[in-house]
BAFI-3210 file (N, C-alpha, C; in Angstrom, 3 decimals, decimal comma, padded with zeros to 6 digits):
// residues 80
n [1|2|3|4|5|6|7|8|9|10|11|12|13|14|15|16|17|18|19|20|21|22|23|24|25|26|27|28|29|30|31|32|33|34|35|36|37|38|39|40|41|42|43|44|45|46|47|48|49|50|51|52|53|54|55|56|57|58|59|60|61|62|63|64|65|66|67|68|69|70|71|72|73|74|75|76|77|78|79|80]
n.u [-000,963|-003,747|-005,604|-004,353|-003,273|-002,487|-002,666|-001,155|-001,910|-001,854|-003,597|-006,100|-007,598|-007,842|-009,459|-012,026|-010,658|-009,341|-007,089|-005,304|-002,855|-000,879|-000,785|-000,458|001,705|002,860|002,620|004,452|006,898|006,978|005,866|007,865|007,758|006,282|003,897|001,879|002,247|001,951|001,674|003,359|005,748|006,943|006,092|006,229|007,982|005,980|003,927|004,916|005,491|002,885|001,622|003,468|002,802|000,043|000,434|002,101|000,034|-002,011|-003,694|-003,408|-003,058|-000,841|002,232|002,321|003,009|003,323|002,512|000,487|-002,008|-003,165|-005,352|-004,717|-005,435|-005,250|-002,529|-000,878|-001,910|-000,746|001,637|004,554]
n.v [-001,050|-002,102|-003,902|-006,048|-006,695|-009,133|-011,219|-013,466|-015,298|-018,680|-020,030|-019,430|-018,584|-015,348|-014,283|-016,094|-017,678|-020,680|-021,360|-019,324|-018,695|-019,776|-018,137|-015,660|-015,938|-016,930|-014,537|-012,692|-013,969|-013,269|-010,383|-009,226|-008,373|-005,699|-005,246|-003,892|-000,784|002,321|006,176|009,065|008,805|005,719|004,698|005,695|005,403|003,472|005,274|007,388|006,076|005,071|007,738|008,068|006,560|007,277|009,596|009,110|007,311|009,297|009,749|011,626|015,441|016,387|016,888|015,108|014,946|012,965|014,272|015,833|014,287|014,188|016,051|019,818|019,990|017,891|017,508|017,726|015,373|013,184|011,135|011,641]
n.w [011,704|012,026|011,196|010,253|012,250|014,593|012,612|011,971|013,684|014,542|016,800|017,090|014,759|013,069|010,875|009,285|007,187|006,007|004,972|005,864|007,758|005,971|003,302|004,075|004,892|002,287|001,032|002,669|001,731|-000,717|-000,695|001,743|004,623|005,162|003,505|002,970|002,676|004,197|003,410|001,961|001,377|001,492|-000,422|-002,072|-004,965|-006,337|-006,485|-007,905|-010,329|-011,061|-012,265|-013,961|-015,579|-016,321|-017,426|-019,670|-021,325|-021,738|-019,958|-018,175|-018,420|-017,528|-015,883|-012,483|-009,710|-006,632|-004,374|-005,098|-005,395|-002,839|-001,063|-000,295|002,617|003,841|003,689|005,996|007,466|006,048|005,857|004,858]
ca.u [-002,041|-005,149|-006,281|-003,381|-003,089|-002,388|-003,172|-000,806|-001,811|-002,706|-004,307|-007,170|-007,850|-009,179|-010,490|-012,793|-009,941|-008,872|-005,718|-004,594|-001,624|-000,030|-001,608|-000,059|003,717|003,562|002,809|005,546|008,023|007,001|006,390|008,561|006,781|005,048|003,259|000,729|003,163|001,453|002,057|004,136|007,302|007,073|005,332|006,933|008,346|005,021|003,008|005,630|005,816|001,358|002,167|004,320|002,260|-000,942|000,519|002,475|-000,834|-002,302|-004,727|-003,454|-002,805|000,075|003,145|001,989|003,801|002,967|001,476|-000,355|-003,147|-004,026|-005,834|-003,963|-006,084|-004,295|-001,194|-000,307|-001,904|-000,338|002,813|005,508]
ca.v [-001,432|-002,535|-004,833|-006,473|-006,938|-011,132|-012,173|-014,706|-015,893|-019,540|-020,751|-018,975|-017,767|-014,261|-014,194|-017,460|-018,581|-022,050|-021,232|-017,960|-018,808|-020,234|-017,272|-014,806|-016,590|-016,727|-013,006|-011,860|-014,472|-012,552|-008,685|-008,471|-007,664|-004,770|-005,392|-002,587|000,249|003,858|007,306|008,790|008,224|004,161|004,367|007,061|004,400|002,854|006,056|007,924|005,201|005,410|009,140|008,583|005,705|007,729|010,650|008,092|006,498|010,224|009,605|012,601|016,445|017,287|015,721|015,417|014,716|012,226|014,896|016,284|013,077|014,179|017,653|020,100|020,061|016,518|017,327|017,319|014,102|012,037|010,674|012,053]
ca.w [010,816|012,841|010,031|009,871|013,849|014,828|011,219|011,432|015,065|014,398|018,074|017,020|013,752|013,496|010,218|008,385|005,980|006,729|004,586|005,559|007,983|004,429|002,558|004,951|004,585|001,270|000,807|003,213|001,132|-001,847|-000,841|002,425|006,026|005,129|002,025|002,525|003,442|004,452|003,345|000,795|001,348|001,547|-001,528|-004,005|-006,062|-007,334|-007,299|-009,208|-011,840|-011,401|-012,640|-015,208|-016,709|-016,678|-018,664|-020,730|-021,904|-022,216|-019,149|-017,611|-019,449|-016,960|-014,877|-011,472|-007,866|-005,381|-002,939|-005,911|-005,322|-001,892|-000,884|000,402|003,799|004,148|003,880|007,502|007,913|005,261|006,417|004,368]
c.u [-002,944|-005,387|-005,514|-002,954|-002,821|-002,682|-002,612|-000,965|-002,675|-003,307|-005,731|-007,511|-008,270|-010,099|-010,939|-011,876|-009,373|-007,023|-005,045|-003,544|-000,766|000,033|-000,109|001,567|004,182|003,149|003,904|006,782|008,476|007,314|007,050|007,044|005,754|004,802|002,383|001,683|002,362|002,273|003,276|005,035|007,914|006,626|005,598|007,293|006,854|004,098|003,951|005,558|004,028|000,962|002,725|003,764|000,996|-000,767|001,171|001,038|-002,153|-004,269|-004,127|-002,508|-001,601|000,899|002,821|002,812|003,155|001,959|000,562|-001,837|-003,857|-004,136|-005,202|-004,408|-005,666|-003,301|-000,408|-000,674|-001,535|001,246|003,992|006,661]
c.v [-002,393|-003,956|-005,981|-007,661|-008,393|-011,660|-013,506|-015,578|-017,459|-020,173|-020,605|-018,261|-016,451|-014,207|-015,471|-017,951|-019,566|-021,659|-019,854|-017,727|-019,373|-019,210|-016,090|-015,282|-016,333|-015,153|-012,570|-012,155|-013,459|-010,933|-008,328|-008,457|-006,955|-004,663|-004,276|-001,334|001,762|004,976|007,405|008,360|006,609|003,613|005,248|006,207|004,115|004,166|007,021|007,180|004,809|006,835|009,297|007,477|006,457|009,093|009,887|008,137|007,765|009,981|011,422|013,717|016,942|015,947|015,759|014,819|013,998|012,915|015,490|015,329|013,860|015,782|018,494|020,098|018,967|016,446|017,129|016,225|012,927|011,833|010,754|011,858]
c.w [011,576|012,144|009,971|011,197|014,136|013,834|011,568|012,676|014,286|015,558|017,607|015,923|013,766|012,491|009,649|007,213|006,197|006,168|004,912|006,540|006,783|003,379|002,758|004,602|003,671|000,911|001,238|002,542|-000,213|-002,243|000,357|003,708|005,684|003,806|001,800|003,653|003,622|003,961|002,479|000,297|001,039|000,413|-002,852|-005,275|-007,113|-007,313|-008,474|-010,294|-012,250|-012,359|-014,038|-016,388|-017,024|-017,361|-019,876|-021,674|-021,920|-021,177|-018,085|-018,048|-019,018|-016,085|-013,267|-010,258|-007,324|-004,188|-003,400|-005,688|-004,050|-001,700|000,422|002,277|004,803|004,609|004,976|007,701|007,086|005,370|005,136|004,399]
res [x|x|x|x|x|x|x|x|x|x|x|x|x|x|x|x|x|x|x|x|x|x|x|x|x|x|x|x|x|x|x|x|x|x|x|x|x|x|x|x|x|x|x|x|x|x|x|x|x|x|x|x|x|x|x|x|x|x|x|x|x|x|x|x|x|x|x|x|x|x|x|x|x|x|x|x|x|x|x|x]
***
């Protein structure tokens, strides 16, 4: 994750937040290392339960799958 890259380097900040070596800590204390996890597999949990709340609450007419979101043209590139 690019974005992600030396966040927590403090010599040199990369991005303008005075607090975000503290920021950064307490996120990882809270969600673990990888807080923004990729592709489906790392993430089935909360989109399945995205799935089952949006037909719950009659936002969507049918039960749908995790790989159902992305187009099939994807499918090879979404990490499974």
């Amino acid at each position: 994750m690019l974005a992600a890259a030396d966040m927590d380097e403090t010599a040199a900040l990369r991005y303008m937040l005075p607090w975000l070596a503290e920021e950064v800590r307490r996120t990882r204390e809270v969600m673990g290392e990888d807080y923004w996890p990729y592709g489906i597999r790392d993430n089935e949990h909360t989109l399945r339960a995205f799935l089952r709340y949006s037909r719950e609450q009659g936002l969507a007419h049918r039960s749908w799958e995790p790989r159902d979101l992305f187009a099939k043209e994807c499918h090879d590139q979404v990490v499974v």
